[in-house]
C-alpha positions as CSV (number, residue, x, y, z in Angstrom):
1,X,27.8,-117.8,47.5
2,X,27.0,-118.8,50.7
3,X,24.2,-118.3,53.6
4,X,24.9,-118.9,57.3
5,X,22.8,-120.5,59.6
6,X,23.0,-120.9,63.5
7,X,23.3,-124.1,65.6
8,X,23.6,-123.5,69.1
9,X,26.5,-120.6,69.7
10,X,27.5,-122.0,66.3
11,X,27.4,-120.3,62.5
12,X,27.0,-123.2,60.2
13,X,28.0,-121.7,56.5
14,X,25.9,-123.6,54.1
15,X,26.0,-122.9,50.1
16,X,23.4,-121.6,47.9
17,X,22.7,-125.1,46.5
18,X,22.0,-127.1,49.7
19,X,20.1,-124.4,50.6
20,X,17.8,-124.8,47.1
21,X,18.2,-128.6,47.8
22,X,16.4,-127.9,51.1
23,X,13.5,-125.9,49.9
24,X,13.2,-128.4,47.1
25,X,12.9,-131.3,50.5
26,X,10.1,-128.8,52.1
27,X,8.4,-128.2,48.9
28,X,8.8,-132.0,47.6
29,X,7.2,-132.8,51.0
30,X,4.3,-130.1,51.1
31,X,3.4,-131.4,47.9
32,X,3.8,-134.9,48.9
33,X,1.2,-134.0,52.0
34,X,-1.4,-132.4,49.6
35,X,-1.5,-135.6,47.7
36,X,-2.1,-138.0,50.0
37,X,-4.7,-135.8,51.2
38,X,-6.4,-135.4,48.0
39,X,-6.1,-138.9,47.5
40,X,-7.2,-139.7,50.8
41,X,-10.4,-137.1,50.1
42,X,-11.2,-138.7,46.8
43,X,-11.5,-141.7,48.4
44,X,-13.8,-140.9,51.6
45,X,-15.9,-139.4,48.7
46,X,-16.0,-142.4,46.6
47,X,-16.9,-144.3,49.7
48,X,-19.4,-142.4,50.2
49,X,-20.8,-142.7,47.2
50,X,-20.4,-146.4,46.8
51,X,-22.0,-146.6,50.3
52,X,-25.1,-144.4,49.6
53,X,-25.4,-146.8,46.6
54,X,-24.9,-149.5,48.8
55,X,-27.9,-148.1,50.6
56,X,-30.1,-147.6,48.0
57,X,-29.8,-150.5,46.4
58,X,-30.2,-152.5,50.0
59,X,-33.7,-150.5,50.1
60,X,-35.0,-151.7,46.9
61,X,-33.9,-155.8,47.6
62,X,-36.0,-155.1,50.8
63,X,-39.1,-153.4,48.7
64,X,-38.4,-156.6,46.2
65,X,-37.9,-159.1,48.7
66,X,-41.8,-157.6,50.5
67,X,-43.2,-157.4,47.1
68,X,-42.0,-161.1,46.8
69,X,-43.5,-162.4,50.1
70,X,-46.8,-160.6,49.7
71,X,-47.0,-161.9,46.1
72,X,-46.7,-165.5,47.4
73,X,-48.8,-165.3,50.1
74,X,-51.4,-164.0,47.3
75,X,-50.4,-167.2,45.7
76,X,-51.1,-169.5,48.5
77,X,-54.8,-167.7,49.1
78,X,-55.9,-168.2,45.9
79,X,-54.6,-171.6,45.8
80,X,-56.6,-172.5,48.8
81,X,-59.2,-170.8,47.5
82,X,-58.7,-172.8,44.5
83,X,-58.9,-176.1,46.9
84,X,-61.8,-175.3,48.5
85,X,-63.9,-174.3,45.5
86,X,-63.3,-177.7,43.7
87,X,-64.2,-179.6,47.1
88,X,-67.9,-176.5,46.6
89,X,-68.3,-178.1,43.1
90,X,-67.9,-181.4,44.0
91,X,-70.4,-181.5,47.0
92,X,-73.2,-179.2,44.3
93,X,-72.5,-182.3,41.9
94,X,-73.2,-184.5,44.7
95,X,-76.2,-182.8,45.8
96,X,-77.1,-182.6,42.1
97,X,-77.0,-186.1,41.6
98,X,-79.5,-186.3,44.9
99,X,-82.3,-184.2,43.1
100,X,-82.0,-186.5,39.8
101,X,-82.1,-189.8,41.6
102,X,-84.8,-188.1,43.1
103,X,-86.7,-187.5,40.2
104,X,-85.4,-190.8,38.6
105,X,-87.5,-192.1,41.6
106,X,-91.0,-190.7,40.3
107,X,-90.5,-193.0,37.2
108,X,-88.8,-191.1,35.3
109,X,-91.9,-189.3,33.8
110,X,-93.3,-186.1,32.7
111,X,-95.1,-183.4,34.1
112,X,-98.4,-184.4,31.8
113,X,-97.8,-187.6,32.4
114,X,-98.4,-187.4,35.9
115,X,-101.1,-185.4,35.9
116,X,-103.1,-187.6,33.3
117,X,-102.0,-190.9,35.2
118,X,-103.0,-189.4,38.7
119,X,-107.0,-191.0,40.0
120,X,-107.0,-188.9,43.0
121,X,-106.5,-184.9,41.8
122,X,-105.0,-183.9,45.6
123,X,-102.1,-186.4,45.0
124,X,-101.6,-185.1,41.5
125,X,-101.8,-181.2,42.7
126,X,-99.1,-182.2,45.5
127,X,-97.0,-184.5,42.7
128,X,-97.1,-181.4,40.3
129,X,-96.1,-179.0,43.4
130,X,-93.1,-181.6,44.1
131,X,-92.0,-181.9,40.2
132,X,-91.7,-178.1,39.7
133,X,-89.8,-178.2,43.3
134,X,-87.2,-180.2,42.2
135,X,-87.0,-178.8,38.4
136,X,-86.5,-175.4,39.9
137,X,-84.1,-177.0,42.6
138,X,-82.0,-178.4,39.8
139,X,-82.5,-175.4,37.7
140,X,-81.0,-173.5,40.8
141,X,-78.2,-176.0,41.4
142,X,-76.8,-176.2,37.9
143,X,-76.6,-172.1,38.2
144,X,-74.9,-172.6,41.0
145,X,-72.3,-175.2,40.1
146,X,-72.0,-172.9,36.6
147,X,-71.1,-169.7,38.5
148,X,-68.6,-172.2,41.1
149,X,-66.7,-172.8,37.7
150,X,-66.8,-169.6,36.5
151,X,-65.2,-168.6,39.8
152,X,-62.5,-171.3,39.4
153,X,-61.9,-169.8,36.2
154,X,-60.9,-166.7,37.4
155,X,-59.4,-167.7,40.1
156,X,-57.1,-170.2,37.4
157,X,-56.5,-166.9,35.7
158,X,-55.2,-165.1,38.5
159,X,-53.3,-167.4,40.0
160,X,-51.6,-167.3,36.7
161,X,-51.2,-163.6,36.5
162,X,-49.9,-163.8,40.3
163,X,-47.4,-166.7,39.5
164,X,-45.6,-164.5,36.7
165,X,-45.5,-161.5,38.7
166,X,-44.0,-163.2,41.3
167,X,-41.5,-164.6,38.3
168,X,-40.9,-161.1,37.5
169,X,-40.2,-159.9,41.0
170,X,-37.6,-162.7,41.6
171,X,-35.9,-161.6,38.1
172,X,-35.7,-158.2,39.3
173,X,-34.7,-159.7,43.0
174,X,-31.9,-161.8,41.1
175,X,-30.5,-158.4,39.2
176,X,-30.2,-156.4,42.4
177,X,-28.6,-159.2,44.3
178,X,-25.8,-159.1,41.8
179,X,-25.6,-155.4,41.7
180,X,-25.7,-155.2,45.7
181,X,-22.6,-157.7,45.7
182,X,-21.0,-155.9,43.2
183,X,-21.3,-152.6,45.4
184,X,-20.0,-154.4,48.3
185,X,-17.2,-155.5,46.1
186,X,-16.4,-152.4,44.8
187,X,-16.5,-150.7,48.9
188,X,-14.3,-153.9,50.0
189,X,-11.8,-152.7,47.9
190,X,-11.9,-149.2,48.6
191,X,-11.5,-150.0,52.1
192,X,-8.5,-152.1,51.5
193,X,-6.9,-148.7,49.0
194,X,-7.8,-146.9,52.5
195,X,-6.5,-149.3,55.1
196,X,-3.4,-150.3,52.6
197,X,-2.5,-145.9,52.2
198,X,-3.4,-144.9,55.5
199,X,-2.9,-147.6,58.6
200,X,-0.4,-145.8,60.6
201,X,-1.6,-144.9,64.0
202,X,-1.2,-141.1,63.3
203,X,-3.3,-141.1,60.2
204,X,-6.5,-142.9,62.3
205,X,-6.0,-140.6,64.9
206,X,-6.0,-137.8,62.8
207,X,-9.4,-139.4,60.6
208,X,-11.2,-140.0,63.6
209,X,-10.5,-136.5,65.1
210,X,-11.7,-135.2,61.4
211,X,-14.8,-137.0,61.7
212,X,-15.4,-136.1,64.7
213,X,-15.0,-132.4,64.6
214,X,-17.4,-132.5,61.3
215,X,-20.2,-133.9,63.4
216,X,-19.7,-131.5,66.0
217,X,-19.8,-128.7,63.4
218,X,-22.6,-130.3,62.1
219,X,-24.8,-130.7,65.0
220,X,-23.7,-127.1,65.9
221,X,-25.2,-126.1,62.3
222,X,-28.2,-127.8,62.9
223,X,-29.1,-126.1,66.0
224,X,-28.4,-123.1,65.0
225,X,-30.4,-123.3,61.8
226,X,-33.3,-125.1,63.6
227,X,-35.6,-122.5,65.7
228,X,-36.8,-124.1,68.9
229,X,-39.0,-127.4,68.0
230,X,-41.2,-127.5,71.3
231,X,-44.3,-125.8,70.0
232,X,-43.9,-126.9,66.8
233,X,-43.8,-130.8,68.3
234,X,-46.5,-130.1,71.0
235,X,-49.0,-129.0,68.2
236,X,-48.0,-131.9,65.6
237,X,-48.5,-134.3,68.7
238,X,-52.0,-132.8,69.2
239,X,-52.5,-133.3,65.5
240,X,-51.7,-136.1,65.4
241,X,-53.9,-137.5,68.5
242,X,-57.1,-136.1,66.8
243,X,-56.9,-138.0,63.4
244,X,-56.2,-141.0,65.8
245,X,-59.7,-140.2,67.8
246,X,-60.9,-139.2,64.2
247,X,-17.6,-151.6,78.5
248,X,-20.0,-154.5,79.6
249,X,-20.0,-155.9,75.9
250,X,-22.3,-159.2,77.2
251,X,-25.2,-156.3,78.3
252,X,-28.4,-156.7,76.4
253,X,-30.3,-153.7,75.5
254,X,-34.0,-154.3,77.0
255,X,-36.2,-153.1,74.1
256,X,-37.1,-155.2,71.1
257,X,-39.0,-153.3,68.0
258,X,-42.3,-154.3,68.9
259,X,-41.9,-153.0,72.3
260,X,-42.3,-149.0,71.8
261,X,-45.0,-147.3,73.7
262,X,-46.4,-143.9,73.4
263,X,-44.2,-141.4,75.5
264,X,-46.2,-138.4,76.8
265,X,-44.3,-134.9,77.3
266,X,-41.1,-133.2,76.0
267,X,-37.8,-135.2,75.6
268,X,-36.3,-133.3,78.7
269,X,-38.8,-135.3,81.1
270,X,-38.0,-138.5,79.8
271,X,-35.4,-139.5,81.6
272,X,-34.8,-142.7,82.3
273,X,-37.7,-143.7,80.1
274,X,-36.9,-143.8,76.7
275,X,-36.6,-146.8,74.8
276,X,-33.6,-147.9,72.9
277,X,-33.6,-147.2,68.8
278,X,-32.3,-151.1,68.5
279,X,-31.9,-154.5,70.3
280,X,-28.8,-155.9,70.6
281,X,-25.4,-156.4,72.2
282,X,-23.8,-152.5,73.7
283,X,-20.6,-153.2,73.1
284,X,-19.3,-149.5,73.8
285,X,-20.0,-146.9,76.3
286,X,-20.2,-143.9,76.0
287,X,-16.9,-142.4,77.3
288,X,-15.1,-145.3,76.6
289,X,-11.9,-145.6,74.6
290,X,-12.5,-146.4,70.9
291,X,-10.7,-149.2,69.8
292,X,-8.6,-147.7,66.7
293,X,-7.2,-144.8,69.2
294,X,-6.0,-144.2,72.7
295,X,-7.0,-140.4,72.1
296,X,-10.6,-140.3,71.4
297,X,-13.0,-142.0,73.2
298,X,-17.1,-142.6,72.1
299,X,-19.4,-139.3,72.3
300,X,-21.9,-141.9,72.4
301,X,-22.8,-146.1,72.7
302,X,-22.4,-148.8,69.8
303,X,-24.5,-151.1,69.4
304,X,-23.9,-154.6,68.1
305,X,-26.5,-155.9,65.8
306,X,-27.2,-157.8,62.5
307,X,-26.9,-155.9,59.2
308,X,-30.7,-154.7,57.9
309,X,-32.1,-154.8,61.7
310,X,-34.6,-152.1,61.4
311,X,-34.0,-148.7,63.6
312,X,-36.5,-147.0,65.5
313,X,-37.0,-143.3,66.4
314,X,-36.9,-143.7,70.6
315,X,-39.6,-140.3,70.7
316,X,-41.3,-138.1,68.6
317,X,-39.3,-135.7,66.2
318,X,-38.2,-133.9,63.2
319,X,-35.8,-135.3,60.5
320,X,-33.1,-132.3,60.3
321,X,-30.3,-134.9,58.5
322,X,-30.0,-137.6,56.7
323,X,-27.3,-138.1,54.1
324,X,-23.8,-139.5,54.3
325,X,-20.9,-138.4,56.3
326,X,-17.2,-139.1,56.6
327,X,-16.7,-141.3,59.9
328,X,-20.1,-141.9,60.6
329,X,-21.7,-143.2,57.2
330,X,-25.3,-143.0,56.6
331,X,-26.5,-141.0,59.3
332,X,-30.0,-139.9,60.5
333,X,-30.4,-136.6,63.1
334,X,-33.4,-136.1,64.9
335,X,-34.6,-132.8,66.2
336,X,-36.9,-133.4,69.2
337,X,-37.0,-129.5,70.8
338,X,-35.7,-128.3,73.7
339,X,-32.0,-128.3,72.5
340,X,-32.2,-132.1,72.6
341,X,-31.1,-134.2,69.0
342,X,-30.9,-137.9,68.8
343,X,-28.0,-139.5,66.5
344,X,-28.0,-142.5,64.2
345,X,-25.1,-143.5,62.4
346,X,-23.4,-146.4,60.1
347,X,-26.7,-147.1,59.1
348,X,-27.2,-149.4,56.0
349,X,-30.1,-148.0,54.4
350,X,-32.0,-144.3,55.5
351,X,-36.2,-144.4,55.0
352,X,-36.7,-141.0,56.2
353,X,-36.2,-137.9,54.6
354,X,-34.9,-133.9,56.0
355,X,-38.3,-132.3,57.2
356,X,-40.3,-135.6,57.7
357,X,-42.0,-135.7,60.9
358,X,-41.0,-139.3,63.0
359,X,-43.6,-141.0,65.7
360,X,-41.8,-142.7,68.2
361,X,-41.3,-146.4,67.1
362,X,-41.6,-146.1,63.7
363,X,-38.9,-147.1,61.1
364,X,-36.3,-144.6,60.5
365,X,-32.9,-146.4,59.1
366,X,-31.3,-150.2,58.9
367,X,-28.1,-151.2,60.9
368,X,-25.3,-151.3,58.7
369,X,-22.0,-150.9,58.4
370,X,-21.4,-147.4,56.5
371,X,-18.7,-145.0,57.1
372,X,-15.9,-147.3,56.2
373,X,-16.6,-150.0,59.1
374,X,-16.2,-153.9,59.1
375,X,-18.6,-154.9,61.4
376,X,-22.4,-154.2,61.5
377,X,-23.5,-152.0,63.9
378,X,-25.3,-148.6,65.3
379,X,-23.7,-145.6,66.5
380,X,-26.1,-143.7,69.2
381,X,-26.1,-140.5,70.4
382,X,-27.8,-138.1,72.3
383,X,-27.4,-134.2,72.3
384,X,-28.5,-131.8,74.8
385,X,-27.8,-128.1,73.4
386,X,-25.1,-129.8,71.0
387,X,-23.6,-131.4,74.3
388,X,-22.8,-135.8,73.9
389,X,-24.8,-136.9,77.0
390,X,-24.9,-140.8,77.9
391,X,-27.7,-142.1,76.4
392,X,-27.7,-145.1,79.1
393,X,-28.8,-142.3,81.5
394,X,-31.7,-141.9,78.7
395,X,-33.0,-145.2,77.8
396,X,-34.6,-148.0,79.8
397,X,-32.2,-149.7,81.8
C-alpha cells in the first residue's frame, strides 16, 4: 500500500514503509531531545548539589581558618604573658635578695639577740620595729614570688591546652582543604560533561533564556507570596534603634566593606545613595550584551572580585531566598518593602537564612563562582515591583 503526499501542485506517492521509516526518524528524534534534556537536567542538578557542597564546605574552612587565627593569637598572649611574668619573678628575686642583704647587714643575728645586746632600749625598740619590718617584708615577698609561679604554671598549662587545640584545628583545617579540592574537582568535571554536551550556540541561548525566565518566575513568586514589608521594616528598624539606645570594565565601585553607613527611610528614597554590596571591578552593565549570547543582555551589573570577598546587604531587609538556582548559583533575595528586592547571585558561600532579618552592611554571602561559571564574581540586581532597574542609578556613584 501506498499514501500520497503533496509537494507544491505535486502528489508525491510514498509506501507504507518509508512512511513507518519516517515516524520511526520523528520518534527516534523526540526521544533523542528528551535525553539530552534529562541528561542535561541531571546534570544542572548535580551541579547544584556539588556547588551547595562547595559552599558549605567553603563556610566551615572560613569558621576553621577564624578558629585558627583566634587560637594563635591566644597563643601569642599567653606567651607574652608568659614573658613578662618570668621578667615579675626575676625582679621579686631581685628585690628579695635586697631585704636579705639587708638583714645580712644587721649581723646576721637574732631577734633576742638584739634585744639583749642593745645598751640604749630606744635603739633596741626601733632595731626590733626594723627586724619584724623586713621579716614580714620577706614573708610578703616570698608569697608573692610563690603565687608569680603558680601563675606561670598555669599559664605553662594553658599554653599547652591552647597549642593542641590549635593542632587539632589545623588537622580539621588540613581534612576540609582536601575535601574542598575534591569538590572543586568533582564541579570542574561537571562543567567540562556540560560544556563538552552542550557548547553550540543554540543550546546557551536556550540555558540562558531558561535561567532567566526561572528568576523571573521566581521573583514574581516571591512578591506575590510576600505581603508588603514597609511596616513590618519601619517597626523592626525602631526595634532595633532602642536596644541600640538600650561596559566601562576599568570602573571601580566606590564602597569598600568597612564603608556602610546607616541609611534612614524606605528603599524608594534612596536613590542615588545606596552603597554597593561589594568592591571591585563592574565589568557588565546592566543592559549590556552578555558575553555567551547576542540575544540576552544583563537584567543587572557583574561585578569582578576575588573568590571569598564578603558581600554586604546595601539596606535593611528580609531574607525571602537563599538556596541554589540554575544559571545563577547560590543566590540570596532580599525583600526591602515597597515592591523593591535586591539580588545576589554566583555566590560562593550563603550566611543568611529565608526569614532572617539583614542590617545594612552586615555579611550576607561570599563572591564565588556558582551556577556553572569560571570566573569569580557577583551578579547584582535590583527589582522594583519585579521590574530589573539599573542598580548604577541606585548606588553611589
Amino acid at each position: 500500500m501506498s499514501a500520497f503526499v503533496r509537494e507544491g501542485n505535486t502528489e508525491v506517492s510514498i509506501t507504507n514503509e518509508e512512511l513507518n521509516q519516517v515516524q520511526s526518524g520523528i520518534e527516534a528524534a523526540s526521544e533523542n531531545r528528551q535525553r539530552i534534556q534529562l541528561q542535561k537536567n541531571t546534570l544542572n542538578t548535580q551541579l547544584g548539589e556539588v556547588e551547595t557542597l562547595y559552599g558549605r564546605t567553603a563556610v566551615l574552612l572560613r569558621t576553621l581558618q577564624q578558629q585558627v587565627e583566634q587560637k594563635r593569637q591566644n597563643l601569642n598572649k599567653i606567651q607574652q604573658e608568659i614573658h613578662d611574668s618570668k621578667i615579675e619573678v626575676v625582679r621579686q628575686n631581685k628585690e628579695l635578695a635586697g631585704q636579705i642583704k639587708a638583714a645580712y647587714a644587721m649581723g646576721k643575728k637574732e631577734k633576742l639577740k638584739l634585744l639583749l645586746n642593745q645598751q640604749d632600749p630606744a635603739l633596741s625598740s626601733r632595731m626590733l620595729v626594723y627586724y619584724d619590718y623586713l621579716n614580714k617584708a620577706r614573708l610578703t615577698k616570698l608569697a608573692v614570688i610563690s603565687e608569680s609561679m603558680q601563675h606561670l604554671e598555669r599559664l605553662n598549662k594553658q599554653q599547652q591546652l591552647e597549642t593542641e587545640l590549635l593542632e587539632k584545628d589545623l588537622e580539621r583545617k588540613k581534612t576540609e582543604q582536601i575535601a574542598i579540592d575534591r569538590v572543586r574537582q568533582r564541579r570542574s568535571g561537571l562543567l567540562m560533561q556540560l560544556k563538552k554536551d552542550f557548547s553550540s550556540n543554540e543550546q546557551q541561548i536556550i540555558h540562558l533564556k531558561e535561567s532567566e525566565n526561572k528568576l523571573k518566575n521566581l521573583v514574581s513568586s516571591l512578591q506575590r507570596s510576600t505581603s508588603d514589608l514597609a511596616v513590618e521594616i519601619e517597626q523592626t528598624k525602631k526595634a532595633h534603634q532602642s536596644d541600640e539606645v538600650s561596559s566601562e570594565p576599568a570602573k571601580i565601585l566606590p564602597n569598600s566593606g568597612d564603608d556602610f553607613s546607616k541609611l534612614k527611610g524606605d528603599f524608594s528614597t534612596l536613590k542615588g545613595q545606596l552603597p554597593w554590596p561589594v568592591k571591585g571591578r563592574l565589568t557588565n552593565k546592566f543592559g549590556s550584551i552578555r558575553a555567551e549570547s547576542t540575544q540576552t543582555i544583563w537584567d543587572g551589573v557583574l561585578i569582578d572580585a576575588r573568590e571569598g570577598t564578603e558581600i554586604r546587604a546595601i539596606t535593611r531587609g528580609k531574607v525571602v531566598f537563599s538556596d541554589w538556582l540554575r544559571g545563577y548559583g547560590l543566590l540570596i533575595i532580599m525583600d526591602h518593602g515597597n515592591g523593591f528586592m535586591t539580588l545576589y547571585a554566583f555566590n560562593q558561600s550563603l550566611y543568611r537564612q529565608v526569614g532572617e532579618w539583614v542590617d545594612v552592611g552586615e555579611v550576607i554571602a561570599s563572591v564565588g563562582q556558582s551556577g556553572g561559571r569560571s570566573h569569580s564574581g557577583l551578579y547584582f540586581g535590583i527589582r522594583s515591583k519585579g521590574k530589573p532597574v539599573d542598580p548604577l542609578e541606585w548606588c553611589r556613584k
